[in-house]
N, C-alpha and C positions, 0 to 999 in steps of 0.2 A: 874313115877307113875301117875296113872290117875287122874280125881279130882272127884271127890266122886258125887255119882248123886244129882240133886238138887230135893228136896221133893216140890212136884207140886200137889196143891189142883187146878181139873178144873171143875169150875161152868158151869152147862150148861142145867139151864130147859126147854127146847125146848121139841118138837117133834123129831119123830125118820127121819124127814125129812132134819128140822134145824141140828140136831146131826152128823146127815149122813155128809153134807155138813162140819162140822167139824174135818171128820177122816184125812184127809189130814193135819190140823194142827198139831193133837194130836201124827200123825207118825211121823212129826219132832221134835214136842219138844221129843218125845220120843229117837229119834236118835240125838240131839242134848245132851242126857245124863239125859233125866228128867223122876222121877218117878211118874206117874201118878195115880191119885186118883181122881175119876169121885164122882161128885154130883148132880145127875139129878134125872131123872124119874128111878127108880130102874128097870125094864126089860130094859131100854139102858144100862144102868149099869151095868146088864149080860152078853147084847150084846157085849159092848167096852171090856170087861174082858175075855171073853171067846173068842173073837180073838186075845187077847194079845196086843192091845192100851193100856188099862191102867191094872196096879196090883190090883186095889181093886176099888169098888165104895160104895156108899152109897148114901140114897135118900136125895135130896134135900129140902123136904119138914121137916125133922126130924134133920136136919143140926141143928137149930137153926139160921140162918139168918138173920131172923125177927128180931131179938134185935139189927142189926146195922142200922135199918130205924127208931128209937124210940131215945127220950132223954136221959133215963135212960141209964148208963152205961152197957156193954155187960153183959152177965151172965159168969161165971170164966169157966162152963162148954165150951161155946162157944170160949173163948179164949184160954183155956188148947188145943181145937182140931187145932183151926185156926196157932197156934204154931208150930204143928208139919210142916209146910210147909213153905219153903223157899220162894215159889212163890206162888199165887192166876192170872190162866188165868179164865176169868169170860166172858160170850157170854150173850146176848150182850153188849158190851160196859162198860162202865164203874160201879162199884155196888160195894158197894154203892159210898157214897159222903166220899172223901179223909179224911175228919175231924172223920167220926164214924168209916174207916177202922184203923186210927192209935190208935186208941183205943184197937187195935186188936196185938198190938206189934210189932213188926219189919218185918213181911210179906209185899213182896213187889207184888203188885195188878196188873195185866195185859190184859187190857180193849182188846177182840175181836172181831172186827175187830179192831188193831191198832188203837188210837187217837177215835174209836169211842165211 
């Protein structure tokens, strides 16, 4: 039996240039068995969707984000979505700092390009 897909929130507010440069990751995680859900600029988020990269996106700007770069604790709304995924791949690099993502529950973070 197979192992169940892993639910993958991918951070990516870039240009449709930076994003471009992207689909080559997003077709393997995606054939590595992950279900993708884009967070960027919403017309990439068409785009990545409407070729079949990811199942769904939504915009980045409307995410809620903003509250893991602040003291105050996330807002529940932002932690209810960030739940729904097994993984977080986030371009570029690392986002945020280790301390305000684990505030986010057991999502585990994965900085792109690797180590950056």
């Amino acid at each position: 039996m197979p192992a169940p897909p892993l639910e993958t929130l991918v951070v990516h507010p870039g240009a449709l240039g930076d994003v471009l440069q992207a689909v080559p990751a997003l077709g393997a995680l995606g054939r590595l068995g992950h279900r993708l859900t884009f967070a960027g600029q919403p017309r990439l988020g068409e785009l990545l969707q409407g070729s079949g990269l990811v199942l769904a996106a939504t915009s980045f700007d409307t995410f809620g984000f903003e509250a893991l770069f602040v003291e105050n604790p996330p807002s529940e709304r932002l932690v209810s979505r960030l739940q729904r995924f097994q993984r977080v791949a986030s371009w570029p690099g690392p986002f945020p700092t280790p301390i305000r993502r684990s505030r986010c529950g057991n999502t585990s973070w994965t900085p792109f390009p690797p180590g950056g």
